[in-house]
N, C-alpha and C positions, 0 to 999 in steps of 0.2 A: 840081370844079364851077367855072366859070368866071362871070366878073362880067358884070354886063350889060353887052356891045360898045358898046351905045349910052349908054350913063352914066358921066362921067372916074371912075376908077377911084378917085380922091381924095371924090368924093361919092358913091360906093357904102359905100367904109370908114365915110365921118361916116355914112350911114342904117344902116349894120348895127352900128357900135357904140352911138348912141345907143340902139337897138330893143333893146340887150346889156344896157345900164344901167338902163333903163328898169324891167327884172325882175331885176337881177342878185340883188337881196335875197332872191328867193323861192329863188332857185335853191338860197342858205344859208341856208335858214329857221331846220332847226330847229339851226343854231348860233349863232345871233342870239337863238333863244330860251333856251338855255345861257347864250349870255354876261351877256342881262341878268335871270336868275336870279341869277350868279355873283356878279356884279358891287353887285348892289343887294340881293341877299339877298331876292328879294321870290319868291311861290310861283310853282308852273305854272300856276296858276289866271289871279294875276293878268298875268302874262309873257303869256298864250295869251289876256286879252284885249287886252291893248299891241297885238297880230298881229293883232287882229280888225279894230285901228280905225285901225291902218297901211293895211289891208286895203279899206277902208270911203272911208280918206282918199284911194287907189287909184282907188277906182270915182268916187267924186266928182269928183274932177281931171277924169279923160277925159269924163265927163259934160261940163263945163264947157268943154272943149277942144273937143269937137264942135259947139258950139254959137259956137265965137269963131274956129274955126281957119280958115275963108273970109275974115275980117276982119282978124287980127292974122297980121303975117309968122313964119314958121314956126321961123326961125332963131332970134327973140326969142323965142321963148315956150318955144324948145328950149334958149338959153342961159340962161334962168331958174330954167328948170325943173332943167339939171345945178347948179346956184351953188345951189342949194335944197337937192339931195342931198348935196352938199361941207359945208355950213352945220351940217344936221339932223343925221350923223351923223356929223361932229368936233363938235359938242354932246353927242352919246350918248356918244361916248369919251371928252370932256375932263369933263363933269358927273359931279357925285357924287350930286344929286339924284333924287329921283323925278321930281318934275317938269319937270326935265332931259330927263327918259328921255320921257315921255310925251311932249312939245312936240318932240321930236327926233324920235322913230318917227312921230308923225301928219307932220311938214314931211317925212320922207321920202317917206311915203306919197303927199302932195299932187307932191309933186317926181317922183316916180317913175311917177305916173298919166299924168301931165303928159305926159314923157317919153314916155314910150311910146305914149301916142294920136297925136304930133306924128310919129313916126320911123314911126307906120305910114300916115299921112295921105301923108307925104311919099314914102315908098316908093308907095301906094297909087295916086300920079301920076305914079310914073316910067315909061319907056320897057318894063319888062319886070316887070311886078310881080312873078309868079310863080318866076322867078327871084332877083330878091333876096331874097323872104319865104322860099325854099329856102335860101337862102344865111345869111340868119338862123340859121333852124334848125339849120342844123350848126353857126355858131361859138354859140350858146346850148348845143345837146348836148357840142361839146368841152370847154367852159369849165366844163360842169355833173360833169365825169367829172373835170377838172384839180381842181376847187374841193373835190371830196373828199376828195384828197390834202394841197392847200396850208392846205389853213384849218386841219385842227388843228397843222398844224408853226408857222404863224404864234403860234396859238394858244400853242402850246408857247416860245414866245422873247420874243411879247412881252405875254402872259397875254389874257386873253377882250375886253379894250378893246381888242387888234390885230383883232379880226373888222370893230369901225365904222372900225377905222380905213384896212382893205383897203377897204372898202367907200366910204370918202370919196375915197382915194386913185385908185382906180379911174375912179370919173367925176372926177375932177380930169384923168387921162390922155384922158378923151375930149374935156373942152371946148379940147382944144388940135383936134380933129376938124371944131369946130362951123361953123369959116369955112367950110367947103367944102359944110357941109350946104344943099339948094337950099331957098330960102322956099317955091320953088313953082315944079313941075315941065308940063310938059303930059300931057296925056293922053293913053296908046298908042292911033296911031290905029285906028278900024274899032272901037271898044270902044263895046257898044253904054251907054247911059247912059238907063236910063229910068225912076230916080228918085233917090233919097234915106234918110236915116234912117227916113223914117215908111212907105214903102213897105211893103207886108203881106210881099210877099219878102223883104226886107232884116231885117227883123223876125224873120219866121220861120227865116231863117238864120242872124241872132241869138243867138236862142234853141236851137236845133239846138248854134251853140258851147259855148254854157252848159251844156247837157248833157255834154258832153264831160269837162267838168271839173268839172260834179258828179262824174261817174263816176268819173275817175281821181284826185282829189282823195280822196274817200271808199275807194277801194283805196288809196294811199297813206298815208296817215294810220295805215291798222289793219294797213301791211302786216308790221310784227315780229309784231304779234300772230297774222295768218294764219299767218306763216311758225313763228311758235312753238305755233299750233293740231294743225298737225300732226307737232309733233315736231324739230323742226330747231333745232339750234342758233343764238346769235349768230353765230357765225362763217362759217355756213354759211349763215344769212340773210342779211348784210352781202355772200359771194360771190356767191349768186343775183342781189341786187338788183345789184352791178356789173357783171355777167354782160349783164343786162338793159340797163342805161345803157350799155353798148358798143352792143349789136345795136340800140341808139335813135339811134347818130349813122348809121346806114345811112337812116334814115326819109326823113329832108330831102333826101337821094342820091339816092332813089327817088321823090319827090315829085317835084324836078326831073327826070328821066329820064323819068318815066313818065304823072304826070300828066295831061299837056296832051292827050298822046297818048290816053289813054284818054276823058280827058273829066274836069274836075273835078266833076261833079256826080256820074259814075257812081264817081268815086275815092272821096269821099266818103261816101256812102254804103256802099259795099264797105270800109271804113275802120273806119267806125262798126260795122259788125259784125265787123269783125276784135278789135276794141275787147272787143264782148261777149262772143265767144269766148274772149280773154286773159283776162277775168274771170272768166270760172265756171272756167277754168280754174288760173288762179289761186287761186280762192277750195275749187274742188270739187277739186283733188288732193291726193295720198296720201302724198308724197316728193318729196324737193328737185328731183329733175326736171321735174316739174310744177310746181312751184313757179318754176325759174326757167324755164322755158319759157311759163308764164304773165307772168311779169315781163318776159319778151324782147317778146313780142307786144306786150304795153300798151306799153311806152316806142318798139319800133318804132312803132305805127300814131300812137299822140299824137304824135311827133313828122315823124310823115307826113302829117295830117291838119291842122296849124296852117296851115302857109304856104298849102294846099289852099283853107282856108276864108280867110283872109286874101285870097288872089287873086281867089275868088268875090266877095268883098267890095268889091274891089276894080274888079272889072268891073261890078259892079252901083250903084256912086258913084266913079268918080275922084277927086272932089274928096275923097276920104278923109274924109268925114264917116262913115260906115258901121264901115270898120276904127278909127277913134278909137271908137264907141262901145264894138266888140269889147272894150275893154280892161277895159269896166265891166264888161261881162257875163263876165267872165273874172276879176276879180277878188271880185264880189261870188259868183259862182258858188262860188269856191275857199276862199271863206271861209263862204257857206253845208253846205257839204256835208258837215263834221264833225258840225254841231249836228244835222243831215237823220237820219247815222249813228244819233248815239247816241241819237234817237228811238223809232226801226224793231228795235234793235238788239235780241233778245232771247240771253240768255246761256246758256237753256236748250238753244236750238238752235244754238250756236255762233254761227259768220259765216256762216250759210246766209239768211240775211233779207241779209247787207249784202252777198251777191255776187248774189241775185236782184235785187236792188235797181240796185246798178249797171250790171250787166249790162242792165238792161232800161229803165235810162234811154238807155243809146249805141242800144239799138233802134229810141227815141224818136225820139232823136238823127236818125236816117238818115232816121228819117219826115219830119220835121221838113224834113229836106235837101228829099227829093222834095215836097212841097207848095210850097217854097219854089221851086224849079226851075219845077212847075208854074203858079204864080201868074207869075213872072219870062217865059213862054213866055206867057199870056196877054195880058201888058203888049203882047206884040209881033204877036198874031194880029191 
């Protein structure tokens, strides 16, 4: 995949690392939830609310970011915002406190919200959106397949405080990125511009993302337990699920490649129910084969579907007010969707509610798309 021609190559890197750091924490969730069990000796109870309100301080950030990012220059608020990540979690490594831990995971949270609304506003007014948010995609999918491997060896040399402290170290390496990153990019021209956050389109595309990550949020969560539903081993669920994260860095490949060409509205929708078919398929098969061919599918289409909806976003507000908000609706989404789970969840009938469930929000999902498309075509009749 190649960088956008028309953006120095040196401000492609600062928008696609910053957009890296932004979510790098989710990518190692649950070893951040490890670590600060290990560490602090406190339960999964309260470790998995620590992650709700990391989660929560997430969605608030980019809230606040949409609403200031036309006003405040982009580079500031994107240097803040990494000095905030460096801060919060060498606080989490160096503290021996609770209250250490909690005042470190919410600043990362705010710091990471931040981050990430700012890297897509700013991407969102470059030259080629659709290509950088692909270009994303793949180094998020590589770095999420690398981070498997290196974090427990970390873990192993310099014990569970080396996970915050990759993790500060990390955006420490990007704010040497951040001179290059633009405050504010122009607009690709011929893009049509016919509103804003409050547009009923912009809205309902929104929410179409949010679905997304109910969905796969809520199959990830349970997925040892599907995979030990039907019988499969640790070992053999751990293979599937990496099995899976390969055939997910093809996604953004394919997004790039094909999207534009087809149409992002018709990609997306045809995404979204690629989505519901890796689900029931996931959820309804017999043997590791379906198993990990259900896991191929989701992490392919999710990771085909971000930069997709991200571009839509992007053509529908340059000014990147729109994809900043995406970031609430993605993180408030991904923190919803377990409590959604263990609602619906009946144990009599196994995981048959939580792949009917899933599956039949990404159908939403697609509706969602098409209504949105259709209201966006009306703006213009």
């Amino acid at each position: 995949m190649k960088a956008d021609s028309r953006s120095p190559p040196l401000a492609v890197a600062a928008m696609v690392s910053s957009a890296l750091i932004g979510e790098y924490s989710l990518l190692i969730m649950p070893f951040i939830l490890t670590a600060m069990m290990e560490i602090h000796g406190i339960s999964e109870i309260i470790a998995g609310r620590l992650i709700s309100a990391q989660l929560f301080a997430m969605a608030l950030a980019s809230v606040v970011v949409t609403r200031v990012v036309a006003r405040i220059p982009r580079r500031i608020l994107a240097t803040v915002a990494t000095l905030t990540i460096i801060l919060a979690n060498s606080l989490c490594m160096l503290g021996y406190s609770l209250t250490s831990l909690v005042i470190g995971r919410i600043g990362t949270g705010l710091g990471e919200g931040t981050l990430m609304a700012v890297a897509g506003a700013v991407i969102a007014a470059s030259a080629a959106p659709h290509r950088i948010f692909s270009l994303v995609g793949l180094v998020v999918a590589v770095v999420a397949s690398v981070a498997l491997v290196s974090v427990p060896f970390i873990v192993d040399v310099f014990g569970h405080r080396g996970t915050f402290g990759l993790l500060a170290l990390c955006a420490l390496l990007s704010l040497a990125m951040l001179p290059w990153l633009p405050s504010a990019m122009p607009a690709a021209p011929g893009v049509a511009q016919p509103g804003g956050l409050l547009h009923r389109s912009a809205l309902l595309l929104l929410f179409a993302f949010a679905m997304l990550w109910i969905g796969a949020s809520g199959l990830w969560v349970f997925a040892e337990r599907l995979g030990d539903q039907i019988g499969l081993g640790l070992g053999e669920i751990g293979t599937c699920l990496a099995v899976g994260q390969l055939v997910g860095i093809a996604g953004p490949l394919a997004a790039d490649r094909f999207a534009l060409r087809l149409g992002l509205v018709p990609s997306l929708m045809g995404g979204c129910l690629g989505m519901a078919a890796g689900g029931l398929i996931f959820v309804f098969g017999t043997g590791a084969i379906s198993y990990a061919l259900g896991a191929a599918l989701l992490s392919f289409f999710v990771m085909f579907l971000v930069p997709c909806f991200r571009s839509l976003m992007a053509r529908m507000d340059p000014g990147g007010r729109v994809v900043s908000a995406s970031a609430a609706f993605y993180t408030l989404a991904f923190a919803l969707s377990p409590a959604i789970v263990t609602v619906i969840l009946n144990p009599a009938n196994g995981y048959t509610s939580v792949g009917l469930f899933c599956s039949g929000v990404f159908v939403l999902g697609a509706v969602l798309v098409g209504l949105s498309a259709r209201h966006m075509a009306s703006l213009h009749s």
